[in-house]
N, C-alpha and C positions, 0 to 999 in steps of 0.2 A: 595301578596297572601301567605296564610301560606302554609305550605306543609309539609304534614306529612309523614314520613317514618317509619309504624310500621311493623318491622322485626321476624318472625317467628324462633322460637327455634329448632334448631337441635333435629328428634325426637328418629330417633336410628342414629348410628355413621358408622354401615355399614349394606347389606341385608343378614343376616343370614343365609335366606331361602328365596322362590319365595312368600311367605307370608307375609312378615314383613310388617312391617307399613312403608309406603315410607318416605324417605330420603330429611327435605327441611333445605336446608341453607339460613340462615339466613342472606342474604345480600340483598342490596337495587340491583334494576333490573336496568339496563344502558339506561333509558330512566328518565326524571324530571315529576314529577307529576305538571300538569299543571292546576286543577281543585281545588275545595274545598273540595272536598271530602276525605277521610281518605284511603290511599293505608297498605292493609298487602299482601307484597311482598316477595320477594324471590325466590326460584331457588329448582325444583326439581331435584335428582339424581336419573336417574332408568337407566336399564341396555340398553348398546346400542341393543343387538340382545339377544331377550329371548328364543330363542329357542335353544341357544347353552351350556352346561353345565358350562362354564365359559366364563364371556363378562366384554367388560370397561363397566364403567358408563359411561355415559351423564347428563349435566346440562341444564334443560330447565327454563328458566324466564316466571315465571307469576304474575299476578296482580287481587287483589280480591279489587275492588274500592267499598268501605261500601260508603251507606248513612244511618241521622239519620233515628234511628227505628222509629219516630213520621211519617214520609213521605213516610214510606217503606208501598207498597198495601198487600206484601206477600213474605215470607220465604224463595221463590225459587228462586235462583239466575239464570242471564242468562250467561252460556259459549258461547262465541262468534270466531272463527278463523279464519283466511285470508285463501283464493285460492289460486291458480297458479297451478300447486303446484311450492312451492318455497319462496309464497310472505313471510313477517313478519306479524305475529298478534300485536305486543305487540305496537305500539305505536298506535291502537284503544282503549286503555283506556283512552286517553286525549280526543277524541273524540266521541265519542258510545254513552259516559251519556248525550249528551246534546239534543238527542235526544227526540222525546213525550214522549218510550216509557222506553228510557233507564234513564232518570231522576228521575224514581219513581223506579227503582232497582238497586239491588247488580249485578256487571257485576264483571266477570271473564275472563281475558284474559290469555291467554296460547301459549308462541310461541312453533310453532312447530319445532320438531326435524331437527337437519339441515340445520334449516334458518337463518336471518342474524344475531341475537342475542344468541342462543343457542352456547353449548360447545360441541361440538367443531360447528363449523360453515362451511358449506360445498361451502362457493363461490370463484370462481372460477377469482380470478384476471388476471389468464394466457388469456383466453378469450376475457376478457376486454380489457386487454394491447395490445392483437395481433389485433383485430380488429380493435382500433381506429388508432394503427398504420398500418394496411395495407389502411384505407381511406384517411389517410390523405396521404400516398404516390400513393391515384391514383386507387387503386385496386379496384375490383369489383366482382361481380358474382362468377363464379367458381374459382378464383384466391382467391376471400375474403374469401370462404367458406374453402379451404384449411387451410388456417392461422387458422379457427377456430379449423379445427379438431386437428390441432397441439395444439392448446390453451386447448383442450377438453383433449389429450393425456398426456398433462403436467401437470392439477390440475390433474386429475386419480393415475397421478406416486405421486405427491407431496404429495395427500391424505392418498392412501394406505401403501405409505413410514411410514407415521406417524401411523399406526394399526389403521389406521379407518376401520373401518367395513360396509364398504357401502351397503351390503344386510341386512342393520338393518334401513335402512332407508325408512319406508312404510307406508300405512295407517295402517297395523294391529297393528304394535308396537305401532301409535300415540293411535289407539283404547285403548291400556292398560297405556299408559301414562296419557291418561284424567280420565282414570277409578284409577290410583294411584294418582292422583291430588286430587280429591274426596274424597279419603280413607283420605288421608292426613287433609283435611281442614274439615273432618267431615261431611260432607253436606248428607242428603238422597235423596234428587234428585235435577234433573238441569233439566232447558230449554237447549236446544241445538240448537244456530244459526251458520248454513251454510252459508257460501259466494263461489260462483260456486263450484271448488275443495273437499273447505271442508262439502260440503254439503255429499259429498261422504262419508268422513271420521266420519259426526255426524248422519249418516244414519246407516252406520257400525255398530257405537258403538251402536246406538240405537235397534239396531238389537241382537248383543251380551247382553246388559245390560238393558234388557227394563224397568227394576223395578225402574230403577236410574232415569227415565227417563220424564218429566215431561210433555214434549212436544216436537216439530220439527219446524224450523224455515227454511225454505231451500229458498237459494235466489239465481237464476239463477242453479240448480240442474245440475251437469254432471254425471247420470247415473251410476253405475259399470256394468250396463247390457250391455252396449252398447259399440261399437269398434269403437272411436274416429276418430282416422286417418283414417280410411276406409269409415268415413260419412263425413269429414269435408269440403270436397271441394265441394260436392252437396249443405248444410248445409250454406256454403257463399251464393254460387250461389244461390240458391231458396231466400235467405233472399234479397240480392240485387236484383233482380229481383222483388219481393214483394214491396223493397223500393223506387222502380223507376213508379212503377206502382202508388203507391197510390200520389208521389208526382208531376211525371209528366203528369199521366193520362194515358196512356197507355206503349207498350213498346219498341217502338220506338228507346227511349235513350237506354237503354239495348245493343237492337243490336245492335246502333253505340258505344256503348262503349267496347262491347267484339270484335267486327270487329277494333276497332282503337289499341285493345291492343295486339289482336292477328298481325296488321299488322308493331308492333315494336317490335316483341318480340326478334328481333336480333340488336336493338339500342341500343346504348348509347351516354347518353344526359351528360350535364357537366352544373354543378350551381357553380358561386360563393357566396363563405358564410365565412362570418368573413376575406376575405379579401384571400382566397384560394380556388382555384379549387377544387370543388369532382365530381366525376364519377359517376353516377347512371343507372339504366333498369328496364325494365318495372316492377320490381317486386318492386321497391320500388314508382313508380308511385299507385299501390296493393294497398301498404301499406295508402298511401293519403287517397284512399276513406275509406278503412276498418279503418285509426281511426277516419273519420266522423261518420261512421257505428256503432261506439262503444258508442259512447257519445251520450246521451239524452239529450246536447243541442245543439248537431252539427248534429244531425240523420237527421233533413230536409234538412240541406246544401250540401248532396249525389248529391243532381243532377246539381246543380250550380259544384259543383266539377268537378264533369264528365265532364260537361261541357267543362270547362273551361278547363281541360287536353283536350281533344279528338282536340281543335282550340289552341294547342300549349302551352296554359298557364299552368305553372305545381306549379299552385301555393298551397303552402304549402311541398312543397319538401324540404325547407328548415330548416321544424319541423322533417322531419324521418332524415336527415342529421343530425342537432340536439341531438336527440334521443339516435343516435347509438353510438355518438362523447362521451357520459355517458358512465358510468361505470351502470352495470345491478344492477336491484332495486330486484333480486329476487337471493336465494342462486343456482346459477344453479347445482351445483352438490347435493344437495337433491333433484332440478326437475327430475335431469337424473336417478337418482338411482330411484326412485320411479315410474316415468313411463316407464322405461325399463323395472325393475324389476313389473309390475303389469300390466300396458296396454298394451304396447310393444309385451309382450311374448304372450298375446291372439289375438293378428292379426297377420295381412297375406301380406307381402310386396306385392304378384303380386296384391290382392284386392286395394291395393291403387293406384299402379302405372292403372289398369284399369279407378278407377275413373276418376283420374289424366286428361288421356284420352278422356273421356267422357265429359270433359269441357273444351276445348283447349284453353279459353284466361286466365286461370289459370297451364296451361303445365307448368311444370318451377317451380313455384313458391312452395317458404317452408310456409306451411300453421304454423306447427310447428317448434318449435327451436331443438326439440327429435325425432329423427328418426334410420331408422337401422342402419344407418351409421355412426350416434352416437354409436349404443350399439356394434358396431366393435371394439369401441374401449373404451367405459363406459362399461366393466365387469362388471356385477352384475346377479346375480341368478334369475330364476323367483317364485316369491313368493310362487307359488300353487307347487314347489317342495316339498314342508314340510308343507304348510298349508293348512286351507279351509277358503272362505268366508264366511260369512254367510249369510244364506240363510234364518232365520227364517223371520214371519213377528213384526214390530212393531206397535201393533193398538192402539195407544193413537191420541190425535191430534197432526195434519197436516197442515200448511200453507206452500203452493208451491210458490212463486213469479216468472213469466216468461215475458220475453220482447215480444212484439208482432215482434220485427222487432231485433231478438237477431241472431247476426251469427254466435256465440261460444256455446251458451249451446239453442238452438231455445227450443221452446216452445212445440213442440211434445218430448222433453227430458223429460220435468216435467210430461209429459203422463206417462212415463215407468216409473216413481216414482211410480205410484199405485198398479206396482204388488208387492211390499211390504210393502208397505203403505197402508191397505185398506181404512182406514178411513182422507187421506189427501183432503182436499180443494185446487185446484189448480186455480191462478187468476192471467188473461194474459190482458197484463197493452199495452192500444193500442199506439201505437207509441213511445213506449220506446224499450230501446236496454237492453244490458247486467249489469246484478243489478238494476232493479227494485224496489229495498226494500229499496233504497237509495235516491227515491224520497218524496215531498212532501206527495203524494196519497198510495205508499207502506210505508212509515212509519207512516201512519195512519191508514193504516189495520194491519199492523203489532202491531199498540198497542190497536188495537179494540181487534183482537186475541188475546193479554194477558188476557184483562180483561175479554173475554170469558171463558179462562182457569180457570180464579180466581171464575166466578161465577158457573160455571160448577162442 
């Protein structure tokens, strides 16, 4: 397959002023164009933190995948970026176009500031190193958690060692990096598709920049209205609860499963795997059902799960062993900087530890990998010192996509989408979990709603 790498010219050489025309070099992006389609690639330079009178740059990798004009329905290209916050956007341009809706457009991909591809790159190998080295010597629970916070306190010294500026790493900055993207590639408006996280961050922009703006694609929506950690253990619990009801028929399994979890919450169980003992507790037994939980083709296999932990079989423990035994697939130190710095600083430690409470066979357990305990020692500012969000509304069209059975962003999230969206459609996909717009049934609403857009 051919593969084309056409590379964008340098358009000024540095930012004169907060005005200038942004900054793309002209280099192919660290990922192979695996498609037929024609990549003009490249790498923006904007400023790490703009609100400072003098900041580094940063280089972000994006990708504008052309097809020919003969097969193109319309001029509007779709920007597309990964959640987490943390994950990488950029190697969804091998995949995106092959889609209903993405085959017949111009997709734009754009990593985000911070993540694994960008300049500088904010992950955190100390993390990685300390964890799989305290499992594999056996460690556990609050002993394992320790080694993180050291692993947490060493990328922080390594980063800020090097003048990174970790209170530049936010949705508001990405909000003017995708708006200098734009400037740069000429375009008058854009579709903008969210994936959870960045539903937030194209809701933003869309709110700043509504004229640019072509439409809204939000897939699994997480709110800025809303105080994450302080809903999220309710949030599990009503969803698994909901997922036992409808698969077992009543809820029976429920309470023998929060009775069987509450009555190890002081265990520890030992798996061998690859030929070595690991340690485990109840928090990663958690982990078993919630990544059934997550997946729409494992969402009915919740109660065989259950099952089968609560009568000793802990089977699949061997996949969160697995798991952790990796090196993390997300930049965590843009995760930490960003949710410290933005949702962190608008809750309320006692409101969580309450919740906490309020569902005892989840007592213990880290719903999140960010927490206060993180930001003791992840320094960073909170945003609303020096900024505001935005608050206007954006009334162009709305596609909401929510899981009926979602326990990270649930389907009353895409509700609170409306008060600034008035005119969004919101469509709750029954027995699917988290991203919905990745099935068969959401990527054929989702390209019914372009051609809405086109005929409208």
């Amino acid at each position: 397959m051919q593969k084309y790498f056409v590379s964008f010219i340098i358009l000024t050489i540095l930012f004169g002023c907060k005005n200038t025309v942004p900054n793309i070099i002209g280099k192919p992006v660290p990922i192979k164009n695996k498609t037929e389609r024609i990549w003009k690639q490249g790498w923006i330079s904007v400023e790490e933190n703009r609100i400072k009178d003098s900041s580094n740059l940063i280089e972000l990798p994006f990708i504008l995948s052309k097809i020919p004009e003969i097969k193109k329905d319309s001029g509007i290209p779709i920007l597309i970026m990964s959640g987490g916050p943390g994950n990488s956007s950029l190697s969804m341009a091998n995949g995106i176009v092959r889609t209903k809706w993405g085959k017949k457009k111009d997709i734009i991909v754009l990593e985000q500031r911070g993540t694994i591809h960008s300049k500088p790159s904010l992950i955190c190998q100390e993390i990685d190193s300390l964890r799989i080295y305290g499992l594999k010597k056996g460690l556990y629970g609050k002993s394992l958690d320790s080694l993180k916070t050291i692993g947490i306190r060493m990328c922080y010294e390594r980063l800020t060692a090097q003048s990174i500026d970790l209170n530049g790493y936010n949705t508001l900055e990405s909000i003017e990096d995708i708006e200098e993207l734009r400037k740069a590639l000429k375009l008058d408006r854009m579709i903008l598709y969210g994936i959870s996280y960045s539903c937030n961050l194209m809701t933003a922009y869309a709110q700043t920049y509504p004229k640019n703006v072509e439409a809204l694609i939000l897939d699994s929506p997480l709110p800025h209205i809303v105080n994450y950690d302080e809903e999220a253990f309710r949030n599990i619990d009503s969803t698994l609860m909901k997922i036992l009801k409808k698969y077992s028929g009543d809820n029976k399994l429920y309470k023998a499963w929060t009775n069987y979890i509450s009555s190890v919450k002081d265990s520890v169980f030992k798996v061998t795997y690859e030929s070595k003992v690991y340690n485990y507790t109840k928090s990663e037994l958690i982990d078993v059902v919630l990544l059934k939980m997550s997946s729409h083709e494992s969402l009915s296999e919740t109660t065989t799960t259950i099952k089968n932990i609560i009568n000793g079989k802990h089977i699949g423990i061997k996949d969160i062993i697995s798991y952790h035994l990796e090196p993390s697939n997300q930049a965590l130190g843009m995760r930490y900087s960003l949710w410290i710095g933005e949702e962190l600083s608008e809750e309320t430690e006692e409101i969580i530890f309450k919740q906490e409470k309020e569902i005892p066979w989840l007592h213990g357990y880290s719903v999140n990998d960010v927490s206060f305990k993180t930001a003791k020692v992840w320094k960073v500012n909170s945003i609303y010192k020096n900024r505001k969000w935005p608050e206007t509304y954006y009334k162009g069209p709305v596609l909401i996509l929510s899981g009926q059975f979602d326990p990270w962003t649930p389907e009353w999230y895409g509700n609170k989408m409306f008060q600034y969206l008035p005119k969004a459609k919101q469509v709750i996909y029954p027995e699917k979990t988290h991203l919905p717009g990745f099935t068969k049934t959401g990527i054929d609403d989702i390209n019914k709603f372009i051609n809405d857009i086109k005929k409208n």
